[in-house]
Backbone bond lengths (Angstrom), bond angles and torsions (degrees), N, CA, C in turn:
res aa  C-N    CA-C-N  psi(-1)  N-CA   C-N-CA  omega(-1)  CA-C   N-CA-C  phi
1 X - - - 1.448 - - 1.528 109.10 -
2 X 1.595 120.10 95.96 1.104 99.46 161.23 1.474 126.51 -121.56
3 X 1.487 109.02 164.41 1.523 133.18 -169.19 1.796 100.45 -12.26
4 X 0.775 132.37 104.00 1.442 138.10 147.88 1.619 128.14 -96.20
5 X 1.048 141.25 -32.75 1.323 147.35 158.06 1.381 124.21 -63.60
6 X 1.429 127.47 109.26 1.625 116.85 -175.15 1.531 105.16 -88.26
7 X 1.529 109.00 164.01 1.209 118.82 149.74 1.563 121.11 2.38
8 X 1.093 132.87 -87.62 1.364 151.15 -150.11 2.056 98.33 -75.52
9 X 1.587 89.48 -47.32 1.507 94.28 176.39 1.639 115.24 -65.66
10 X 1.036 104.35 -9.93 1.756 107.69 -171.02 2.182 101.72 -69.33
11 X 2.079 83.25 -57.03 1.206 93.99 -176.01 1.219 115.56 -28.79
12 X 1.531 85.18 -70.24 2.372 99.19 -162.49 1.089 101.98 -55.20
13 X 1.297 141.93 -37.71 1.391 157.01 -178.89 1.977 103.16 -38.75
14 X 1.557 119.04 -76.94 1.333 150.92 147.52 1.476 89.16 -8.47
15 X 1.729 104.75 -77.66 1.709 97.37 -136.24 1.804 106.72 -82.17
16 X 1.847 101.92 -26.61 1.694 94.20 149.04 1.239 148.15 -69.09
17 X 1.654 90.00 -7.28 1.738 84.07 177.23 1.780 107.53 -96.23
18 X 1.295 110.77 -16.43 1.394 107.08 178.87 1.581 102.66 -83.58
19 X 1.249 128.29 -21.20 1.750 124.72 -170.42 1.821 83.48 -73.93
20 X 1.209 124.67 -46.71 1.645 115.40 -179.86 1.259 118.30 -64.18
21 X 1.222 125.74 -40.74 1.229 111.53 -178.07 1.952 112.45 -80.17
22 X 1.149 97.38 -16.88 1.235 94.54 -176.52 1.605 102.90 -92.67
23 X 1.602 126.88 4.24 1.647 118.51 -171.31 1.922 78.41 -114.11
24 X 1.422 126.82 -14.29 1.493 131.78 162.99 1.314 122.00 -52.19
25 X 1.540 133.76 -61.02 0.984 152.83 178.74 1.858 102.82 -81.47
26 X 1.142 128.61 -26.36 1.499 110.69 176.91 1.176 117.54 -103.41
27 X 1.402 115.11 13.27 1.708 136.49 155.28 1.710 113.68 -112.49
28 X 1.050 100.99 11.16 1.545 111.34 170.82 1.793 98.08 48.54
29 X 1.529 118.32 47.15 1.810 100.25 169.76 1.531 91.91 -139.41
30 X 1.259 86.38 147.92 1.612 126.02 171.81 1.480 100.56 -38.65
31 X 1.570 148.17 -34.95 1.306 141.25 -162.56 1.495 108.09 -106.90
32 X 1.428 108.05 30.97 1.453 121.78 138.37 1.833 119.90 -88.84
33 X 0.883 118.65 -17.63 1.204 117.30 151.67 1.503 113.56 -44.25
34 X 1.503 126.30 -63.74 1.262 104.68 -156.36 1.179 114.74 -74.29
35 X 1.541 131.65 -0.63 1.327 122.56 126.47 1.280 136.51 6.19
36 X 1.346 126.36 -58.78 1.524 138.88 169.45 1.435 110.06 -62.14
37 X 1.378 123.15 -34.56 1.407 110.91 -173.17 2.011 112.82 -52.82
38 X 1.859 96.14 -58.55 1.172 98.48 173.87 2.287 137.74 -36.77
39 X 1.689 78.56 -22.08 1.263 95.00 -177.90 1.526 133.59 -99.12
40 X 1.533 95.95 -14.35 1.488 111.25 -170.63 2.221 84.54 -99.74
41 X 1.251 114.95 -37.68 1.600 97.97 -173.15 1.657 97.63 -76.86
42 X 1.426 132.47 -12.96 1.689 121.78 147.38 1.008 136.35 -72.73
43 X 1.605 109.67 -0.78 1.892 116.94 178.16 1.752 86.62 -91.51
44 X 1.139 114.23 -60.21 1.354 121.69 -153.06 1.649 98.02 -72.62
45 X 1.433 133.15 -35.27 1.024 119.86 -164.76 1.274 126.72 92.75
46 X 1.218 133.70 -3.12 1.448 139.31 168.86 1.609 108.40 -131.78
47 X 1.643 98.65 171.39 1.101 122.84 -161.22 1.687 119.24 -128.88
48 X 1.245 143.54 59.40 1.183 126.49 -164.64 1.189 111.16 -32.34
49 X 1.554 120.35 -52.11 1.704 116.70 -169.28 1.475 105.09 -65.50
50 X 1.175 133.01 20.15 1.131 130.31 176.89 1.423 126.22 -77.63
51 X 1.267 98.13 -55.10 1.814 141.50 -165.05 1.632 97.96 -63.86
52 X 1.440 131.94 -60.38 1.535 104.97 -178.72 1.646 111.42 -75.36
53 X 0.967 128.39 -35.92 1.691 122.27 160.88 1.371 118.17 -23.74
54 X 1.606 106.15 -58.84 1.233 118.74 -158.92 1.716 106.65 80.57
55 X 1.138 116.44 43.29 1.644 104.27 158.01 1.315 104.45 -99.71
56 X 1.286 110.09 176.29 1.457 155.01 -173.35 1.259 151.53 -163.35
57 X 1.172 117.43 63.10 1.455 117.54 179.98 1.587 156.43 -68.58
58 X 1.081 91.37 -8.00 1.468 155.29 172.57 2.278 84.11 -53.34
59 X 0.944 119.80 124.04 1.460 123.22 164.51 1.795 118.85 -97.06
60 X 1.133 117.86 133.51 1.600 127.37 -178.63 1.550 103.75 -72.21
């Protein structure tokens, strides 16, 4: 697995997955969860949906 997500992608990544989980929980539904996805492929740094595209944001 390597680094696919850059810098900048981490951010937006973070601040959409917390605006979902937090628009999840103040509508009381379960699809604030997927909230976390955005945030756990910015902890970790990769992207499955990345790989057949072929993106990369991630800088050499």
């Amino acid at each position: 697995m390597k680094c696919n997500v850059g810098k900048t992608d981490k951010v937006i990544r973070v601040i959409a997955g917390l605006a979902i989980g937090v628009a999840g929980f103040y509508f009381k539904s379960w699809w604030g969860l997927v909230g976390f996805i955005p945030v756990f492929t910015a902890l970790i740094g990769w992207c499955p949906l990345y790989l057949p595209f072929g993106i990369n944001t991630c800088k050499k």
